[in-house]
C-alpha positions in Angstrom: -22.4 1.8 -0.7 -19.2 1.2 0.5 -17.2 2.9 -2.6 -19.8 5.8 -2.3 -18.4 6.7 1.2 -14.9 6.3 0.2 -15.4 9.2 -2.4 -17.0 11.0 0.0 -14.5 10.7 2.2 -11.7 11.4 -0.8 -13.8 15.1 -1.5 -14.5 15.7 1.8 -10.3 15.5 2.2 -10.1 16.9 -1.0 -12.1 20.0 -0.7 -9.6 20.4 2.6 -6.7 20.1 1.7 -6.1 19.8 -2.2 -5.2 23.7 -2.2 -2.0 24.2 -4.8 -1.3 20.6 -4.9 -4.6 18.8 -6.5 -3.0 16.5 -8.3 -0.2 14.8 -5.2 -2.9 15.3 -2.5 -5.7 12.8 -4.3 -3.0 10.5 -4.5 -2.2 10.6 -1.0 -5.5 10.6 0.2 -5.9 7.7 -1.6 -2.5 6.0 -0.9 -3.8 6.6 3.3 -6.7 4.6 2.4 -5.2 1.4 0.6 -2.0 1.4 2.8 -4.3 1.5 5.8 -6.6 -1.0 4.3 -3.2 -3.2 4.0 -1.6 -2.6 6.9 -5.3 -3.5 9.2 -5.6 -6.8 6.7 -2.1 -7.7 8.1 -2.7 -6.9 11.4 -6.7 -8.5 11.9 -5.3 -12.3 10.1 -4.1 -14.9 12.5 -0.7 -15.7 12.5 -1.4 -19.3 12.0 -2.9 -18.0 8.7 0.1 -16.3 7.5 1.2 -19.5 5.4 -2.3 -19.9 4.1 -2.2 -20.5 0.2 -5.5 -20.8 -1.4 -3.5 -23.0 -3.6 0.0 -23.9 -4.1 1.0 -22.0 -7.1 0.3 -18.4 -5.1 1.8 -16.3 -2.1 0.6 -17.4 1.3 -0.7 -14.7 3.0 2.3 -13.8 4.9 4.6 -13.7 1.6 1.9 -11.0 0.3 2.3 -8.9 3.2 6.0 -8.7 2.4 6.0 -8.8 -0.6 3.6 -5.7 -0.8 6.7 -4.2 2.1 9.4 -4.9 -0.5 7.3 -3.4 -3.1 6.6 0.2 -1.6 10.2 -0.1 -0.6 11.5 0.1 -3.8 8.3 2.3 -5.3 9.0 4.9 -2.6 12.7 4.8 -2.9 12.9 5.5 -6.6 10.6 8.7 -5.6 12.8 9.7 -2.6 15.9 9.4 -4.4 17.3 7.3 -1.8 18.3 3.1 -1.5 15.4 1.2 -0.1 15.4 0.7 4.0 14.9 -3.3 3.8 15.2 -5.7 1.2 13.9 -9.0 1.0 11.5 -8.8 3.1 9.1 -11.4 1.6 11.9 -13.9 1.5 13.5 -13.3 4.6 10.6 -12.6 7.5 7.9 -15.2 8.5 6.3 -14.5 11.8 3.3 -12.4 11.9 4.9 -9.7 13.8 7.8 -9.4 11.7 6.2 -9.0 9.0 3.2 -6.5 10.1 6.3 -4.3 11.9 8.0 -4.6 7.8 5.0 -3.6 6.6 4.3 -0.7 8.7 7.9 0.3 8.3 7.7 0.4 4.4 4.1 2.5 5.3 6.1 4.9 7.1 8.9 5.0 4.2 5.9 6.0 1.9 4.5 8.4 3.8 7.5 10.5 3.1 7.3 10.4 -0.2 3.6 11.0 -0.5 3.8 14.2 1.8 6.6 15.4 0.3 5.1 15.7 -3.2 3.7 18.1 -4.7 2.1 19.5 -8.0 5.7 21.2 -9.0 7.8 18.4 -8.5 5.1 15.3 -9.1 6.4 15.8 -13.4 10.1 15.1 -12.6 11.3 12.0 -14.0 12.7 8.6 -12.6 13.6 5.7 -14.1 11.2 2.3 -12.5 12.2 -1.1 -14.9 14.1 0.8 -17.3 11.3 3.1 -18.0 10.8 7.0 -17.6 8.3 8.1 -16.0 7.2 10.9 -13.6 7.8 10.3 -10.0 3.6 11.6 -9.8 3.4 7.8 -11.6 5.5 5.8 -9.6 3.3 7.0 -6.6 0.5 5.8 -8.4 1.8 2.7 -9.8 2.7 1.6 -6.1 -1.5 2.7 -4.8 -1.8 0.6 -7.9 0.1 -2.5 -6.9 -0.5 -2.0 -3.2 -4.6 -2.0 -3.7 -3.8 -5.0 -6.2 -2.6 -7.2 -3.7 -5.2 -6.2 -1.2 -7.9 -7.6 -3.3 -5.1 -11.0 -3.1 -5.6 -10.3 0.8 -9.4 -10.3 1.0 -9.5 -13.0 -0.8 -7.7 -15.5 1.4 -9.3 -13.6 4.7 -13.0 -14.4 2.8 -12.1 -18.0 2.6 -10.8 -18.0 6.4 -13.8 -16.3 7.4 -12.9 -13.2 7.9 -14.2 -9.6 7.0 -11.5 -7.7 5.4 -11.0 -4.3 7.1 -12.8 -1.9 3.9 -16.1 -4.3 4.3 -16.5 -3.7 8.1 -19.4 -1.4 9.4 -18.3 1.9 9.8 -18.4 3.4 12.8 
């Protein structure tokens, strides 16, 4: 049920606002629904959870959270042309707040490069790992890696006993 409202939610914004730009506006739509899934996991776990490993070989919980900042960092810079805002990020913050405000900040990074695109310019090409590839992909790479690492997120917030935020009733 819950994926059937999320598609209608992504054609109810779709019908609205797709216009000339069909292809860069489902991607944002659905960036806007993982990063906000991300950034409200981030926000709802304790802080004494953020070095919660479900065991030793993975990130705690607070190293996914910047590691998923570092991530869209460098995703969104390739796309924007421009040197990521903060590096690091996974290795260098700790507290809960540091790292939510990280998070957030790479969010807001994004968002420029999602509303920014469009159709005409989603073909041009970028190099990401030595590959070429259209700046359309990169975008969807990072939904890609940012909704992996969610699913990383619910997991530890199941086994804390916690409802992840895309399982809660809707309101």
């Amino acid at each position: 049920m819950k994926t059937l409202s999320y598609l209608t939610l992504l054609t109810a914004t779709a019908a609205l606002s797709f216009g000339q730009n069909p292809l860069s506006t489902g991607d944002k739509v659905f960036y806007g629904m993982v990063a906000g899934n991300v950034v409200a996991a981030a926000e709802k776990m304790p802080e004494a959870s953020y070095t919660f490993k479900p065991t030793p070989e993975v990130r705690s919980f607070g190293e996914l959270v910047g590691h998923a900042a570092d991530a869209q960092n460098m995703f969104c810079a390739i796309v924007n042309g421009e040197k990521p805002p903060a590096v690091s990020i996974e290795k260098t913050k700790t507290t809960k707040a540091d790292l939510v405000q990280a998070l957030k900040d790479s969010k807001d990074f994004c968002d420029k490069a999602y509303s920014s695109m469009t159709d005409d310019h989603a073909s041009e090409i970028v190099s990401l790992m030595g590959m070429q590839m259209a700046k359309l992909t990169v975008l969807t790479v990072n939904i890609a890696h940012l909704d992996e690492h969610y699913g990383n997120m619910v997991t530890y917030m199941r086994i804390r006993g916690l409802v992840p935020p895309s399982s809660e009733p809707r309101k």
